[in-house]
Backbone atoms as SQL, in Angstrom:
CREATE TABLE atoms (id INTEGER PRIMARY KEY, chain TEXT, resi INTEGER, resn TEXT, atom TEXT, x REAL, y REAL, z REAL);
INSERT INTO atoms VALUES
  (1, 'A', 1, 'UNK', 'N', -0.795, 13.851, 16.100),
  (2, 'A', 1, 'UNK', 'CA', -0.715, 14.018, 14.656),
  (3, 'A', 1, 'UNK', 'C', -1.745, 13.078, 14.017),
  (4, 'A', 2, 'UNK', 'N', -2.629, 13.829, 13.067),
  (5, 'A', 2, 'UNK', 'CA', -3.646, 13.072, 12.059),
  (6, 'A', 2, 'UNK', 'C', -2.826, 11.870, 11.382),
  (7, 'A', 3, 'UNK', 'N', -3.343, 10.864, 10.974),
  (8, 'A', 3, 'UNK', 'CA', -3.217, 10.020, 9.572),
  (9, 'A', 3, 'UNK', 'C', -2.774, 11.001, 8.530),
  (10, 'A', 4, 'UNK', 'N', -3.244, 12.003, 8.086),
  (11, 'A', 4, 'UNK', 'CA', -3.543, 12.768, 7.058),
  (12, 'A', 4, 'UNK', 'C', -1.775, 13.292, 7.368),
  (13, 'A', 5, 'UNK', 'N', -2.054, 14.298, 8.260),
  (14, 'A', 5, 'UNK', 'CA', -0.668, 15.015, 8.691),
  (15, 'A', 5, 'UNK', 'C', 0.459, 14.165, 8.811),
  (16, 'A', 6, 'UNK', 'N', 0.743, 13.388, 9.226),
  (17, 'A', 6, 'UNK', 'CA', 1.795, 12.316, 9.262),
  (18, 'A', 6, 'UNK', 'C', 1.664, 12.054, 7.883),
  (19, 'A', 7, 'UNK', 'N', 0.860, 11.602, 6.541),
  (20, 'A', 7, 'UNK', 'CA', 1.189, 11.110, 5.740),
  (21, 'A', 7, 'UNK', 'C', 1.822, 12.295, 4.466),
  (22, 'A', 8, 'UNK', 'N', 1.253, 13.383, 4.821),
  (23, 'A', 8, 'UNK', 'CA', 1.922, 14.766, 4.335),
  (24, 'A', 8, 'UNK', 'C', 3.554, 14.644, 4.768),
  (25, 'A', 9, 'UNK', 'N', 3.744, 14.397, 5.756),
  (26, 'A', 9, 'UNK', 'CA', 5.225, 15.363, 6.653),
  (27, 'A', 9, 'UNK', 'C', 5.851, 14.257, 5.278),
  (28, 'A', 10, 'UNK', 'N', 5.389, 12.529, 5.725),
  (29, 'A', 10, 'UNK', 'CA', 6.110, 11.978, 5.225),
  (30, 'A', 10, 'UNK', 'C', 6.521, 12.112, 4.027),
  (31, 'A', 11, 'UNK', 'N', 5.277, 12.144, 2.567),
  (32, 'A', 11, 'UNK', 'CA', 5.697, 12.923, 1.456),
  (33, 'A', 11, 'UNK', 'C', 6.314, 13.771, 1.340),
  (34, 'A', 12, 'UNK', 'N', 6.703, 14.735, 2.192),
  (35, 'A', 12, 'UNK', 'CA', 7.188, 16.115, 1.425),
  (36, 'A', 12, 'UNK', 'C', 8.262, 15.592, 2.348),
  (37, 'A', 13, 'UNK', 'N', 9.052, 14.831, 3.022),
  (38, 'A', 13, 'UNK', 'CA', 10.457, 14.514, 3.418),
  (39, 'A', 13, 'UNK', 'C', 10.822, 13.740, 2.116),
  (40, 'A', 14, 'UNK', 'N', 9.642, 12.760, 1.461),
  (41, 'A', 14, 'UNK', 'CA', 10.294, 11.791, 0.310),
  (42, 'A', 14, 'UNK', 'C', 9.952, 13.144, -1.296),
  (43, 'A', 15, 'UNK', 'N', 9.635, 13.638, -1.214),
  (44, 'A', 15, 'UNK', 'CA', 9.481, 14.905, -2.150),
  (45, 'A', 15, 'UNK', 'C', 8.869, 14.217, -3.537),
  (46, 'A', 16, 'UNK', 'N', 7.868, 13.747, -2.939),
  (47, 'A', 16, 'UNK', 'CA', 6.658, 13.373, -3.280),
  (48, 'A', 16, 'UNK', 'C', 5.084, 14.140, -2.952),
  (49, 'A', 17, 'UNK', 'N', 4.442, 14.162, -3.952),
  (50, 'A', 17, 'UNK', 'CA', 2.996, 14.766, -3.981),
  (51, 'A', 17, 'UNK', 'C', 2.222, 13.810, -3.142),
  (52, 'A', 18, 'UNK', 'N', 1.474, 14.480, -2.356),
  (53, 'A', 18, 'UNK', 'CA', 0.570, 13.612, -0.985),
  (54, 'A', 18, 'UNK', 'C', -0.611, 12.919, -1.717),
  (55, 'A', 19, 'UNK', 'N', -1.286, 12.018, -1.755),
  (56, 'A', 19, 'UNK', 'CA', -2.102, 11.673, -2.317),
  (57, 'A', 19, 'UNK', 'C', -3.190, 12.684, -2.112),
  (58, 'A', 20, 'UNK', 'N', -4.527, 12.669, -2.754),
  (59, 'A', 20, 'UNK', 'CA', -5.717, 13.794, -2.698),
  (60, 'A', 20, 'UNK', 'C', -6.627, 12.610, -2.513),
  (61, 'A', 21, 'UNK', 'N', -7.623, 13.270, -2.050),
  (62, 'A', 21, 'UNK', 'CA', -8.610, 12.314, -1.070),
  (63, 'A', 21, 'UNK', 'C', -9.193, 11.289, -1.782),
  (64, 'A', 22, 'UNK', 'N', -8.960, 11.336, -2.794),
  (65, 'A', 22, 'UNK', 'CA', -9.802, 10.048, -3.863),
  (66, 'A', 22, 'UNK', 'C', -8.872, 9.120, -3.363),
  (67, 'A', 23, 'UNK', 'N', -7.591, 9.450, -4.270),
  (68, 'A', 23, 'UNK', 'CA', -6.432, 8.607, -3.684),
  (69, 'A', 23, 'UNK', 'C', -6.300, 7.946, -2.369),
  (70, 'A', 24, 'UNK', 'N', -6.422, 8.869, -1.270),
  (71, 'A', 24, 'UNK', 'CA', -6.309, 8.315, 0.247),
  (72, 'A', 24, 'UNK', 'C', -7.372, 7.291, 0.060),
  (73, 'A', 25, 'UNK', 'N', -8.431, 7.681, -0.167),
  (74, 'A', 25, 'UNK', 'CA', -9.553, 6.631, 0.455),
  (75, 'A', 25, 'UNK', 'C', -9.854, 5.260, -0.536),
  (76, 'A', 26, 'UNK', 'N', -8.965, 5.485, -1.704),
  (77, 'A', 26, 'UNK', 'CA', -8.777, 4.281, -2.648),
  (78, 'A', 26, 'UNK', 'C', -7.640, 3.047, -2.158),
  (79, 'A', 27, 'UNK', 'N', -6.583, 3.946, -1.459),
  (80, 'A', 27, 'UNK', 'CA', -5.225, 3.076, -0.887),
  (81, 'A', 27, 'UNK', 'C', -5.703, 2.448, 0.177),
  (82, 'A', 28, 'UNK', 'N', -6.934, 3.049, 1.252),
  (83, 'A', 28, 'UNK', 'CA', -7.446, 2.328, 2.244),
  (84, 'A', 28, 'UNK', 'C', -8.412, 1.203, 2.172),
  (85, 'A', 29, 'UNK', 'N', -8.752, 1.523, 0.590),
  (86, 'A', 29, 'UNK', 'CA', -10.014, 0.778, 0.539),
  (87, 'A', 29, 'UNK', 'C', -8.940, -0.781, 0.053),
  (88, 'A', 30, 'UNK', 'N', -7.937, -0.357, -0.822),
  (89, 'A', 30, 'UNK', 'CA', -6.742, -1.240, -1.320),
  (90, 'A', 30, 'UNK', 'C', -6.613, -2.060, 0.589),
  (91, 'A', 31, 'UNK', 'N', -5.817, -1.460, 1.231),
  (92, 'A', 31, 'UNK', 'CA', -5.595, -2.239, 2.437),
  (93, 'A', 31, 'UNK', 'C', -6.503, -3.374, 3.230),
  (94, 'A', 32, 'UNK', 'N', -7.891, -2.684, 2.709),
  (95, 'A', 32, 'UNK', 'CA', -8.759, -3.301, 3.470),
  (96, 'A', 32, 'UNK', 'C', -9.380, -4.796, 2.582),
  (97, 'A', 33, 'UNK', 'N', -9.077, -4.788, 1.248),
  (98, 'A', 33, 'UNK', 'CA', -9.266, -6.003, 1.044),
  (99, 'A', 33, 'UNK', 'C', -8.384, -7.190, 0.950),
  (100, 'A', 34, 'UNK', 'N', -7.149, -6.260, 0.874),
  (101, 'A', 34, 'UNK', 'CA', -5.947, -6.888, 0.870),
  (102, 'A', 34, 'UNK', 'C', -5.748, -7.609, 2.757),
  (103, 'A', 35, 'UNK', 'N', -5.835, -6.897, 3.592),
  (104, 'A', 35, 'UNK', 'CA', -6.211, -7.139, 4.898),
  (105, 'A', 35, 'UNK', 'C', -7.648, -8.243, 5.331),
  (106, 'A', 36, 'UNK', 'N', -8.622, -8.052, 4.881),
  (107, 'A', 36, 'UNK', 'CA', -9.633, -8.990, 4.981),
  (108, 'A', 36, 'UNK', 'C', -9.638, -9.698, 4.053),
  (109, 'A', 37, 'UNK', 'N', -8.555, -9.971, 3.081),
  (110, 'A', 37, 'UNK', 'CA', -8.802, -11.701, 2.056),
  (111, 'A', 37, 'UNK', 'C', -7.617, -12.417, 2.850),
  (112, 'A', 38, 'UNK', 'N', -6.764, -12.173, 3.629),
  (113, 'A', 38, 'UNK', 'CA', -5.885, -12.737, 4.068),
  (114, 'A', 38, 'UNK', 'C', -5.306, -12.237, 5.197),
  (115, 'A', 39, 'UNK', 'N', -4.089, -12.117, 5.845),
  (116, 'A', 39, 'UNK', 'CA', -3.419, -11.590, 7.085),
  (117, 'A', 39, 'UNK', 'C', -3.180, -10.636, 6.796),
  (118, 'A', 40, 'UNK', 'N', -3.465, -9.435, 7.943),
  (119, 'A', 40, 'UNK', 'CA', -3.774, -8.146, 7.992),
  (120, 'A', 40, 'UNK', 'C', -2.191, -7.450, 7.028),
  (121, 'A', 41, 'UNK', 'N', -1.105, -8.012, 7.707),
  (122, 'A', 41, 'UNK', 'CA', -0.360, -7.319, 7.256),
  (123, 'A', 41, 'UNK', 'C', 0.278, -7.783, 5.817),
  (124, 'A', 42, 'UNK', 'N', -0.594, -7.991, 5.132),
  (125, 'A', 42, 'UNK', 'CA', -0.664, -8.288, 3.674),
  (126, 'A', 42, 'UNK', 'C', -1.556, -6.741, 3.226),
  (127, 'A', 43, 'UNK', 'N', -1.708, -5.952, 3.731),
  (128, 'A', 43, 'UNK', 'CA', -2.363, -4.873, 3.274),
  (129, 'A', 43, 'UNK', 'C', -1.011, -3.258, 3.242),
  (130, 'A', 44, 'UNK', 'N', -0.112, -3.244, 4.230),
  (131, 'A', 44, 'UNK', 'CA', 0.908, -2.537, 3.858),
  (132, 'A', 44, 'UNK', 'C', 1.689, -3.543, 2.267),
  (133, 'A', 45, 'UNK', 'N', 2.056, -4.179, 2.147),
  (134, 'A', 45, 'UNK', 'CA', 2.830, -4.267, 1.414),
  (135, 'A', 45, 'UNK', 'C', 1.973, -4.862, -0.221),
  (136, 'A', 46, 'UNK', 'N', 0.336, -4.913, 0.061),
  (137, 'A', 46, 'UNK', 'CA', -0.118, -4.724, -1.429),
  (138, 'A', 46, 'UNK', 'C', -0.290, -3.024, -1.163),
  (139, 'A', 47, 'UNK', 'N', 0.338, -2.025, -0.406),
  (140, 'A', 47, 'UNK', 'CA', -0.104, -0.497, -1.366),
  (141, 'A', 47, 'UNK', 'C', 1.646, -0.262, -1.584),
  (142, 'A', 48, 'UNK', 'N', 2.176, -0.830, -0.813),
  (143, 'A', 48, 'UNK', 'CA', 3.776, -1.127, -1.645),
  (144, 'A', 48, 'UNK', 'C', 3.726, -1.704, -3.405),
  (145, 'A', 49, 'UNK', 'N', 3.564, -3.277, -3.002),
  (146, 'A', 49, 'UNK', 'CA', 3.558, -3.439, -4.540),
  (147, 'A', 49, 'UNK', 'C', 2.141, -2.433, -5.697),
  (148, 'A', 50, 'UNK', 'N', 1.336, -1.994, -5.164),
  (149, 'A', 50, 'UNK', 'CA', 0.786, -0.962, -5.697),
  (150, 'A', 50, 'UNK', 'C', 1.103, 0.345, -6.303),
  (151, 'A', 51, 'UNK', 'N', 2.355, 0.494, -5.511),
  (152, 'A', 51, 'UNK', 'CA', 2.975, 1.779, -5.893),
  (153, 'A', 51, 'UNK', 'C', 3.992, 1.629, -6.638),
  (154, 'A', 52, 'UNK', 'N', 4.697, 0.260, -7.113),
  (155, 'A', 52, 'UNK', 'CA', 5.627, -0.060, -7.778),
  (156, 'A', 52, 'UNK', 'C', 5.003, -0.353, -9.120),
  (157, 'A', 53, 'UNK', 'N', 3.828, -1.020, -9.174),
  (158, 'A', 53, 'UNK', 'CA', 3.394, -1.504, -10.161),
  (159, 'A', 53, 'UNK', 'C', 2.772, 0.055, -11.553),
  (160, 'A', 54, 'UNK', 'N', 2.932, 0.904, -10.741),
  (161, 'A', 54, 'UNK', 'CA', 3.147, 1.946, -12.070),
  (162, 'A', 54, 'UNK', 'C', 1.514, 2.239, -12.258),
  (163, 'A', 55, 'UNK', 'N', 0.471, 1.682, -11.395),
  (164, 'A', 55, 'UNK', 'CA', -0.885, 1.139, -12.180),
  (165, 'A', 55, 'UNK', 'C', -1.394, 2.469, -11.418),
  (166, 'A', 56, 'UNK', 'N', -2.680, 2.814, -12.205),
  (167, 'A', 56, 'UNK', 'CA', -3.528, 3.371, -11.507),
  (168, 'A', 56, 'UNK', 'C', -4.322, 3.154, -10.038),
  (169, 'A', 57, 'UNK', 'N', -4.564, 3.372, -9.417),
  (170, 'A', 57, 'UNK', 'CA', -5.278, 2.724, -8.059),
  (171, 'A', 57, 'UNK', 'C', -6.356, 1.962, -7.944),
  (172, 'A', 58, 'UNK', 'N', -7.358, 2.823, -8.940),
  (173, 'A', 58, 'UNK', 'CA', -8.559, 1.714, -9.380),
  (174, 'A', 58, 'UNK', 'C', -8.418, 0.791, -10.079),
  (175, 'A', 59, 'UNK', 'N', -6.812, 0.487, -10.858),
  (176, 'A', 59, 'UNK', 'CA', -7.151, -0.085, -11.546),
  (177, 'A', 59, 'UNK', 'C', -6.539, -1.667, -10.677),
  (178, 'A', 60, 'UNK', 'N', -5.746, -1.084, -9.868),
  (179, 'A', 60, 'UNK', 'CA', -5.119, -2.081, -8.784),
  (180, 'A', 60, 'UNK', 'C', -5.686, -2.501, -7.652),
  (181, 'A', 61, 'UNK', 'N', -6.965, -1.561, -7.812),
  (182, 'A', 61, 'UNK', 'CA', -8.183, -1.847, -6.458),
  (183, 'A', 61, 'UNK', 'C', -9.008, -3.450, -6.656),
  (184, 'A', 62, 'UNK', 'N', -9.380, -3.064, -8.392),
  (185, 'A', 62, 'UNK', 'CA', -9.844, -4.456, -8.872),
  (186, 'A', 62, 'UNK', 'C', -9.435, -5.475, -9.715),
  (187, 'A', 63, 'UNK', 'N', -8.069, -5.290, -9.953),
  (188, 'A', 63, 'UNK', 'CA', -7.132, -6.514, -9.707),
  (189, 'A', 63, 'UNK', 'C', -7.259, -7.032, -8.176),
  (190, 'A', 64, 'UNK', 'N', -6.955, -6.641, -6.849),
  (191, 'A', 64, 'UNK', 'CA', -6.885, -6.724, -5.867),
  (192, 'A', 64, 'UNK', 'C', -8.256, -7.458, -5.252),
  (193, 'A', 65, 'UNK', 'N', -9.528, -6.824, -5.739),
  (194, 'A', 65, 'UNK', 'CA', -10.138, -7.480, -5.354),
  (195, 'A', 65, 'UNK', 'C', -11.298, -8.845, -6.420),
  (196, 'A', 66, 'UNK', 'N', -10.142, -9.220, -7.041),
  (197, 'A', 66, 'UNK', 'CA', -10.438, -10.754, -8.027),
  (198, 'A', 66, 'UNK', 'C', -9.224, -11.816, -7.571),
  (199, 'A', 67, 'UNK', 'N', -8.525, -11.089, -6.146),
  (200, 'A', 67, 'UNK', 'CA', -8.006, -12.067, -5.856),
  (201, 'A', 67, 'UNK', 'C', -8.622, -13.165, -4.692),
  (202, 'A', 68, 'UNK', 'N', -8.644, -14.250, -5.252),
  (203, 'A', 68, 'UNK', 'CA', -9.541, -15.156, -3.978),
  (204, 'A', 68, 'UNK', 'C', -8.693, -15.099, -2.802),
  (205, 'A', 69, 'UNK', 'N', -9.791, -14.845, -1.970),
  (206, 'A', 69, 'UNK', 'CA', -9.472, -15.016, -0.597),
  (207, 'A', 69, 'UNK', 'C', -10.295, -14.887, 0.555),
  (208, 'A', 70, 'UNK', 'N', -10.607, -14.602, 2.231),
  (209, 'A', 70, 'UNK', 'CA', -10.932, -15.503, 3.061),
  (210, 'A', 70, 'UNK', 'C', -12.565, -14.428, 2.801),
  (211, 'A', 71, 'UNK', 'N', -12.831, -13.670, 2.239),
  (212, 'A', 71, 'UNK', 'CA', -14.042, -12.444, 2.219),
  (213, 'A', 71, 'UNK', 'C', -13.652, -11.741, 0.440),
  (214, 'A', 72, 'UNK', 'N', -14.592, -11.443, 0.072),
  (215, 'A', 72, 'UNK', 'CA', -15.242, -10.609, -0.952),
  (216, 'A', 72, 'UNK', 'C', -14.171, -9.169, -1.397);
Protein backbone atom coordinates (compact mmCIF):
# COMPACT_ATOMS: atom_id res chain seq x y z
CA UNK A 1 0.00 0.00 0.00
CA UNK A 2 1.12 3.67 -1.21
CA UNK A 3 1.53 6.62 1.40
CA UNK A 4 -1.19 8.09 -0.70
CA UNK A 5 -3.56 4.87 -0.42
CA UNK A 6 -3.13 4.27 3.20
CA UNK A 7 -3.73 7.94 3.82
CA UNK A 8 -7.13 7.76 1.74
CA UNK A 9 -8.40 4.29 3.48
CA UNK A 10 -7.56 6.24 6.60
CA UNK A 11 -9.73 9.40 5.80
CA UNK A 12 -12.63 7.87 4.52
CA UNK A 13 -12.69 5.38 7.84
CA UNK A 14 -12.42 8.99 9.84
CA UNK A 15 -15.04 10.48 7.14
CA UNK A 16 -12.91 13.02 6.35
CA UNK A 17 -11.85 14.60 2.86
CA UNK A 18 -8.18 13.27 1.89
CA UNK A 19 -5.98 16.04 1.51
CA UNK A 20 -5.25 17.10 -2.49
CA UNK A 21 -1.75 17.24 -3.49
CA UNK A 22 -0.98 20.83 -2.54
CA UNK A 23 -2.09 19.83 0.82
CA UNK A 24 -0.06 16.45 0.93
CA UNK A 25 3.08 18.02 -0.09
CA UNK A 26 2.54 21.16 2.29
CA UNK A 27 1.95 18.64 5.53
CA UNK A 28 5.31 16.99 4.40
CA UNK A 29 7.02 19.93 3.83
CA UNK A 30 5.33 20.92 7.63
CA UNK A 31 7.08 17.52 8.97
CA UNK A 32 10.19 18.15 7.51
CA UNK A 33 10.99 21.29 9.23
CA UNK A 34 9.40 20.45 12.16
CA UNK A 35 11.68 17.12 11.98
CA UNK A 36 14.98 18.92 10.96
CA UNK A 37 14.71 21.99 13.63
CA UNK A 38 14.53 19.44 16.30
CA UNK A 39 13.77 15.52 17.03
CA UNK A 40 12.31 13.80 14.25
CA UNK A 41 9.33 12.89 16.03
CA UNK A 42 8.37 16.42 16.69
CA UNK A 43 7.12 16.37 13.06
CA UNK A 44 3.94 13.89 13.59
CA UNK A 45 2.63 15.82 16.28
CA UNK A 46 3.34 19.56 14.71
CA UNK A 47 0.76 18.20 11.66
CA UNK A 48 -1.38 17.16 14.80
CA UNK A 49 -1.24 20.48 16.45
CA UNK A 50 -1.62 21.78 12.80
CA UNK A 51 -4.76 20.27 12.33
CA UNK A 52 -6.18 21.47 15.58
CA UNK A 53 -5.07 24.84 15.19
CA UNK A 54 -7.98 25.54 12.61
CA UNK A 55 -5.05 27.42 10.43
CA UNK A 56 -4.47 27.15 6.96
CA UNK A 57 -1.30 25.02 6.07
CA UNK A 58 0.70 27.73 4.60
CA UNK A 59 -0.12 29.64 6.97
CA UNK A 60 1.21 27.07 9.69
CA UNK A 61 4.09 26.14 7.31
CA UNK A 62 5.55 29.68 8.16
CA UNK A 63 4.74 30.01 11.56
CA UNK A 64 6.59 26.63 11.71
CA UNK A 65 9.31 27.66 9.99
CA UNK A 66 10.21 31.11 12.28
CA UNK A 67 10.58 28.69 14.80
CA UNK A 68 14.35 28.59 15.90
CA UNK A 69 15.87 25.58 15.69
CA UNK A 70 18.86 23.10 14.87
CA UNK A 71 18.48 24.07 10.55
CA UNK A 72 16.54 26.73 8.54
Amino acid sequence: MTDRQWIDAFAAVLGIPTPDDMEFARLLDLAGVAAHASERTAAPVACWLAARSGREIDEVLAIAKGIPGESP
